[in-house]
N, C-alpha and C positions, 0 to 999 in steps of 0.2 A: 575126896579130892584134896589134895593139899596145896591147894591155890586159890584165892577168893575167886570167885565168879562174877563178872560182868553181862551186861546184855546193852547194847547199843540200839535201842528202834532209831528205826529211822523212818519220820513222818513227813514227807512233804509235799505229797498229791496237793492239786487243786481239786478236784474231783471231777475233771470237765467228760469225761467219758460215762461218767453218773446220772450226766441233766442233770444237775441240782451247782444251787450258789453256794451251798456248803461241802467243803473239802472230804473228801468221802472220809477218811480218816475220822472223822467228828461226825458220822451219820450214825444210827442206832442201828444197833442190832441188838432184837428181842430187850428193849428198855434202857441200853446204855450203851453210849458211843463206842465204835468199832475200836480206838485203840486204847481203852480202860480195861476191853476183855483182852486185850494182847497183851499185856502189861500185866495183867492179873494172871493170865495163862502163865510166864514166867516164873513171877511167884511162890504158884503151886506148886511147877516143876522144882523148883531150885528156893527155897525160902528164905535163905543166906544172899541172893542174886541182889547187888548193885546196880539198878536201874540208870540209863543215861538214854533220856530222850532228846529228837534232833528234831525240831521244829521250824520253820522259816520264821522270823525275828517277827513277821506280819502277823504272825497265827499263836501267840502265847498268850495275849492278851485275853481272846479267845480261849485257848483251856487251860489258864486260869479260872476262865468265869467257868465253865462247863466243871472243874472239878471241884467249886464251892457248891452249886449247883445239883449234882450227884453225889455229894459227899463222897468224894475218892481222895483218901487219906494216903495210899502208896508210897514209900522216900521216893523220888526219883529227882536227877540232877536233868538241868536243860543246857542244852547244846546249841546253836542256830546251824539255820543249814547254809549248805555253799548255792555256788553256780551248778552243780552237777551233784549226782551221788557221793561218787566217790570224792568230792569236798564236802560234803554234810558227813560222810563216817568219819573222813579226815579230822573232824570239828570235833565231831563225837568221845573219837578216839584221844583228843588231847584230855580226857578225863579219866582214861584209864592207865592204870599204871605198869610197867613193864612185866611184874613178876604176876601176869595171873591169868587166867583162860575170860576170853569176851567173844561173845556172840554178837554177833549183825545179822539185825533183825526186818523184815517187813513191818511195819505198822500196821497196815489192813490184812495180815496172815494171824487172826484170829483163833483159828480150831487147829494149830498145831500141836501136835498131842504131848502131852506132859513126859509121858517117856522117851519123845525123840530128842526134848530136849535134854532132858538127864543124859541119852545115850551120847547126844553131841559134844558136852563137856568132857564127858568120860574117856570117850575115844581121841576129843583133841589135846587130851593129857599125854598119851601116849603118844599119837600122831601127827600132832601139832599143827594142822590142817585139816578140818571135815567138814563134808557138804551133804545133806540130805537130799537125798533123789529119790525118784520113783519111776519106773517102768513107761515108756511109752506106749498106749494103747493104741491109735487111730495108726492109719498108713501112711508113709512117709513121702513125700519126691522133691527132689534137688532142682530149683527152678535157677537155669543160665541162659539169660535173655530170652529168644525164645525158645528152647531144646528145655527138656523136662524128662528123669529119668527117675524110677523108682530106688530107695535107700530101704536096706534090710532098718526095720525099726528096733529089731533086739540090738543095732550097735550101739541105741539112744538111750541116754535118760532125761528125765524133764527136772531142772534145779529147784530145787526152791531154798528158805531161808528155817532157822539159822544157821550161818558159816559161822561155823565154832573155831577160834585158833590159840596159836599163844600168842599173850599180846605182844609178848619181846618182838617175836616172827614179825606179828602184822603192824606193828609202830616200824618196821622195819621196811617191810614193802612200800607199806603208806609215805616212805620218806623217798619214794622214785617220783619223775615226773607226772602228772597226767600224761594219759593216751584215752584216744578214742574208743578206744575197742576194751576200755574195763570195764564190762556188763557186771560185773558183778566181782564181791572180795576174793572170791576165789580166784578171778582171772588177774587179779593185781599182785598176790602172791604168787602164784606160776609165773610171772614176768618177774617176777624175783629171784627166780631159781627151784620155789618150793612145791613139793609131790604132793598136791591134793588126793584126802583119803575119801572115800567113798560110804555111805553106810545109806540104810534105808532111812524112806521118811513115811508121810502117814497121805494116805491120798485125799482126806480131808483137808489137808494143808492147803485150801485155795487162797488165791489172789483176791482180793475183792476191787475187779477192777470198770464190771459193767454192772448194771441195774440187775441182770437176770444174776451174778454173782451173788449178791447181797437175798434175795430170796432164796439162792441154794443154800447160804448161811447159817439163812435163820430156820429150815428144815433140818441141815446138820447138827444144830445146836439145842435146838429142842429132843431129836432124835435120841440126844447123850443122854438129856437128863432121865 
């Protein structure tokens, strides 16, 4: 690639869907907190990658201490977060520079595989937009008030992270309003005008976002080595 590489986490669960007082983000997995192995998972994939983590201003102080603590050496630059997501990548984003491919990242998306992320930079050099998706398995139905009717599941994908772009594109989109309905970077550049590209992603790529998440985790993660 002839573009430096960026990667944006963005951390700023409380973890209240965990039961626990600590932010799931900072929970262990298999010995070291959940986003030291996402952080490291980059790394591996991309070695040259520019880390820019987004933490709420409340929670640095925090891993600070956790990365004297675990000795986690990493460069990474910090960010605070906003009122919403898409103002904590907006925050994020102001640290990267226009001429180069950044990834926006989940925090607690731990086991995404090192080739999806190579494949994601790669592809959004050519296509300036890419999202990794994976296939919907379970059955589908469209609930409107009370009427409920079934959706073919092949017209679905299920998203996940990282949205790989160019950062020209996304300092661009990020320079429209807020709306409501920006679930995700992908849907802030489509409101921009830009053709999100598609490629696969890795179906261990979970969310760690309930108690039973965090034990599929750590089965996953042992499972690797």
């Amino acid at each position: 690639m002839d573009r430096p590489c960026y990667a944006i986490v963005v951390a700023g669960g409380k973890g209240l869907r965990m039961g626990g007082e600590v932010p799931k983000q900072f929970m262990e997995l298999s010995g070291r907190p959940i986003l030291m192995r996402t952080l490291e998972r980059f790394v591996e994939a991309v070695p040259s990658v520019q880390l820019v983590l987004v933490l709420p201003a409340e929670q640095v102080a925090y891993w600070q201490e956790l990365c004297e603590r675990y000795h986690f050496g990493l460069p990474h630059r910090l960010a605070y977060g906003g009122e919403t997501r898409y103002h904590s990548v907006k925050n994020g984003l102001s640290l990267v520079p226009l001429k180069a491919l950044v990834a926006v990242h989940d925090g607690v998306r731990p086991l995404v595989s090192a080739e999806v992320v190579r494949r994601c930079y790669e592809e959004a050099a050519v296509h300036g937009a890419v999202v990794p998706v994976v296939p919907v398995v379970e059955s589908l139905r469209k609930v409107s008030g009370r009427k409920n009717a079934a959706v073919p599941r092949a017209d679905y994908r299920i998203v996940q992270t990282p949205q790989v772009f160019d950062a020209g594109l996304l300092h661009a989109a990020y320079g429209r309003p807020y709306a409501a309905d920006f679930t995700d970077d992908a849907s802030v550049v489509e409101a921009a005008g830009t053709k999100v590209y598609l490629t696969e992603g890795n179906v261990e790529n979970i969310k760690i976002t309930h108690p039973v998440d965090l034990r599929l985790a750590e089965l996953l993660l042992n499972a690797g080595k």
